[in-house]
N, C-alpha and C positions, 0 to 999 in steps of 0.2 A: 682772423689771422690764419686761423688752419682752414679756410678756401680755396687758396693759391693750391695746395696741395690736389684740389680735387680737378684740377685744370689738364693735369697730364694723362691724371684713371678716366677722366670721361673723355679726352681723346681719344685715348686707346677702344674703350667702347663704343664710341660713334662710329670709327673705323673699322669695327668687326662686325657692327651690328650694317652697316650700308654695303658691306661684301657679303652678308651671310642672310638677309633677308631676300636673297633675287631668285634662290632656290628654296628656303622653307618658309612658313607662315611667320609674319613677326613675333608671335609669342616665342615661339621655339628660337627665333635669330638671338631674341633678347637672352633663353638662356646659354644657348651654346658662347655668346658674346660673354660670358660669367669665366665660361673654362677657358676660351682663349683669352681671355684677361689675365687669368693668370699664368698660360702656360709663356702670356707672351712678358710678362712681368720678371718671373721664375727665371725663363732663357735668358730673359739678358742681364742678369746678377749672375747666371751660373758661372761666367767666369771670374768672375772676382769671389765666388763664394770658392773656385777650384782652387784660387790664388790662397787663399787666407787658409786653406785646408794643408796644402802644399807645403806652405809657409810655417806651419804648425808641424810637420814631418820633418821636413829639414832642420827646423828646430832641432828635433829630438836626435835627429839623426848625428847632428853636429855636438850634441851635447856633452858625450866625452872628451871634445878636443875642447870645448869654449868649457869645461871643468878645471882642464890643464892653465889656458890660456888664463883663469880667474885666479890659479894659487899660481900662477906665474905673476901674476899684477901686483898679488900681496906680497911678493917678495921682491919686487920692482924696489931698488933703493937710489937710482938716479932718473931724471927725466929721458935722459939718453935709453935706458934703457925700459924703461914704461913707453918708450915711441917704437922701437923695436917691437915690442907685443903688441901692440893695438896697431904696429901695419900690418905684420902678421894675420891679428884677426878679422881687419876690417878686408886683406884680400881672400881670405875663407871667407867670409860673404858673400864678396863680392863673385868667386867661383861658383859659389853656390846659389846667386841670387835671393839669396836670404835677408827680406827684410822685415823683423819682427813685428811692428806695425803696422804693415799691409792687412794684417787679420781684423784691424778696425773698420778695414773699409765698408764693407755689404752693408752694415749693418744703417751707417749713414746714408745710406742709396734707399735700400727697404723700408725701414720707417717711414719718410715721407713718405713713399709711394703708399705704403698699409694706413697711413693715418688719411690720405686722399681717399684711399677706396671705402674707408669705412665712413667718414663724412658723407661720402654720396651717398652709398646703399643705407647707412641711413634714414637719411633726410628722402630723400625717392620715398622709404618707405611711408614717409607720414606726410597724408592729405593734406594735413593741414599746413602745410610748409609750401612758401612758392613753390612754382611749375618750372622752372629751370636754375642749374647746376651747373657749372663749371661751362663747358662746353655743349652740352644736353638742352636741346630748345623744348618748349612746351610740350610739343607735341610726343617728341622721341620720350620725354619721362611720365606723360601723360600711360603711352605706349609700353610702358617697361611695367609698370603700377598696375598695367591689366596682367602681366606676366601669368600663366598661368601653371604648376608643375604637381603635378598628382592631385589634380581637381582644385589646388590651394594656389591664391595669392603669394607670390615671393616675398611681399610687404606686408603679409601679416606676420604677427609677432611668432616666434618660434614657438614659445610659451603655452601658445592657445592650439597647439596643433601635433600633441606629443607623439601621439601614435606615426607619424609622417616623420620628425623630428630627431625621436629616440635611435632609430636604426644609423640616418645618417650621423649624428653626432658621436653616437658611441664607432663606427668606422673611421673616424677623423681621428676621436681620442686614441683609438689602436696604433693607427699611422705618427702620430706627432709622439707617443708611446715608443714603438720600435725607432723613429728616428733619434730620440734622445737616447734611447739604449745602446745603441752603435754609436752614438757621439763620447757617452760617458767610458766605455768602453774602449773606445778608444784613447781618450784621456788617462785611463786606469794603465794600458802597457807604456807610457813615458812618464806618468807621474814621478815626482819625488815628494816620498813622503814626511822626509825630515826637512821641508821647509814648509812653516806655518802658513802663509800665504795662500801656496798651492793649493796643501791641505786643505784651509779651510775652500779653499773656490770649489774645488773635486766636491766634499760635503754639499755646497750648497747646491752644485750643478746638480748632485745626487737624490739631491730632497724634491728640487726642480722637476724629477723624472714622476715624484711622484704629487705634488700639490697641482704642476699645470693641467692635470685631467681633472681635480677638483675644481680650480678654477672656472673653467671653465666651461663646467657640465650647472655650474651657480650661474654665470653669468647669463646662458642660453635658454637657464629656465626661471631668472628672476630680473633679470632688466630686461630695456625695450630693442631687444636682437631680433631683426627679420628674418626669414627662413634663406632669404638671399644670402646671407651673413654666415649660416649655416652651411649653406651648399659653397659658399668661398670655401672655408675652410676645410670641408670635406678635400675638395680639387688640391688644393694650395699642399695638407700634408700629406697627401700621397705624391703629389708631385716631389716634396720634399725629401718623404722616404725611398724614392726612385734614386731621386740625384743622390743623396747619401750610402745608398747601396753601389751606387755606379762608383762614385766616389772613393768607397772603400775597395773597390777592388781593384782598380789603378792603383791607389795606393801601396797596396798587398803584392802588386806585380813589378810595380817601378820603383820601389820605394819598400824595401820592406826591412823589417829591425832587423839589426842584428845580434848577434847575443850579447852585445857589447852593452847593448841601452836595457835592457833583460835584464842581467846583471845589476847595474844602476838601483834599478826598480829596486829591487829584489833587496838590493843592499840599505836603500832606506827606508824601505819598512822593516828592517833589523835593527835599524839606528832609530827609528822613530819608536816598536816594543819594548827598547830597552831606554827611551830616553836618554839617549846621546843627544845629546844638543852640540852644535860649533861654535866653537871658540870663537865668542864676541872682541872685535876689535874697541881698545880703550879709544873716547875721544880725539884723544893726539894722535893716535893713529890714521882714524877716519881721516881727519884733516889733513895730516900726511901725506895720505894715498890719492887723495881728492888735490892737493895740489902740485901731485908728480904728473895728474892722468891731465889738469891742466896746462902745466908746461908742457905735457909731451904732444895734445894736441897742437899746440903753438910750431913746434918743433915740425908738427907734420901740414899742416895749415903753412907753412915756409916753404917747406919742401915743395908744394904744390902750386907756389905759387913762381919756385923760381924751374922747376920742371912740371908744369901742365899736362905734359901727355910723358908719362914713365914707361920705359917698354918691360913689358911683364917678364918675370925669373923664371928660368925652366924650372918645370917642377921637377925636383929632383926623388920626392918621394911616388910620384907616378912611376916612374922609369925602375927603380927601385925596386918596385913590386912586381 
């Protein structure tokens, strides 16, 4: 089942490796054919990795008005007036192209793609496995298996070759290292610490920053990982800590807090030290609420269907300020 997968990563290597053999030796085509694999992998997630980052700022950005907008909903006591709020917020969205969900995307693109690439460099590494993969004919993986990179086989095991091994994987860990540090950090100026959720995800992101170098400094020197495997990964999280640097400094320039969400912070880690918790709605309430936010969809699901295209309201608070 997880073959299919290897069908698009040995496209993309057959295609680098027949533009980039006509000027160096095949060994060399095969490795540099490693780094544009993934720079070409990388680039074309990077917009959707920019989306989901973005999408994550706006978030925060918006998050004193959709604060209002939520104790505004708890006090919603007719449907009329819960469709008032949620046109309200759905056109803040809609202003601000904010759509929460988009931050799931990459994630579904990249995986297939990482679980394809690790299938091949895999299986390529072991002799004993057929001569062709995905789109890789005999020859070209015959070809890759002589690979040669600091007098060593790229299919031999990482394992048996520390001295080679050690340098690159501890540069990889540095990089996937600094980039979770800038992610978690990130996370740390919008968190809210008085909601458990959060909390605990920030925690676990946090533990993350420090088990995936454990991880996988075991994996590299006690399973069957090729030094190809190794040299991905090198490329892949400096790529990574590139975009994430670049990343945050757009952000920092286009986008940047204001003490308004600073504040926020600030203020639930005073409610979370002192164990303030919020006032949990009883039952009937929930139910309530949940079927004022159902009629008022209905309400607005009408509206849209007897005026399709609504001409937009001046903004009156633009003008204002």
């Amino acid at each position: 089942m997880l073959e299919i997968f290897m069908y698009p990563v040995s496209g993309i290597m057959k295609l680098w490796h027949m533009l980039t053999q006509s000027f160096v030796n095949d060994s060399l085509a095969w490795l540099i054919t490693i780094v544009l694999l993934v720079l070409t992998v990388r680039t074309l997630v990077a917009p959707l990795n920019w989306v989901s980052v973005r999408s994550g700022r706006i978030g925060a950005l918006l998050r004193p008005r959709i604060v209002k907008f939520d104790e505004r909903e708890q006090a919603a006591e007719t449907p009329k007036e819960m469709a008032d709020i949620l046109r309200e917020k759905n056109a803040l969205f809609k202003e601000y192209n904010y759509r929460p969900l988009v931050g799931c995307l990459p994630i579904f693109i990249t995986l297939p793609v990482l679980i394809g690439l690790y299938q091949l460099l895999i299986r390529m590494a072991r002799t004993d496995m057929p001569d062709n993969y995905g789109l890789l004919n005999d020859e070209e993986v015959a070809a890759f298996r002589a690979t040669i990179f600091q007098d060593i086989p790229i299919t031999d095991f990482a394992k048996d070759h520390t001295d080679l091994v050690i340098p690159l994987l501890v540069a990889a860990l540095l990089f996937t290292v600094a980039t979770s540090a800038i992610s978690v950090y990130r996370s740390y100026l919008t968190m809210q610490f008085d909601k458990k959720v959060n909390r605990r995800v920030f925690w676990f992101t946090l533990a993350l920053l420090f088990l995936i170098p454990i991880l996988l400094w075991n994996i590299a020197f006690s399973g069957p990982i090729p030094v190809a495997i190794i040299l991905y990964w090198g490329c892949t999280y400096l790529y990574t800590l590139l975009q994430t640097i670049t990343f945050e400094v757009i952000l920092r320039k286009r986008y940047p807090l204001p003490e308004e969400v600073h504040e926020l912070r600030r203020e639930s880690i005073r409610k979370w030290r002192a164990k303030i918790k919020p006032e949990k709605a009883t039952p009937e309430e929930r139910k309530a609420l949940s079927r004022l936010r159902v009629d008022a969809n209905k309400i607005l699901r009408e509206e849209k269907k007897n005026n399709p295209n609504p001409q937009p309201k001046p903004d009156t608070d633009s003008d204002e300020s």
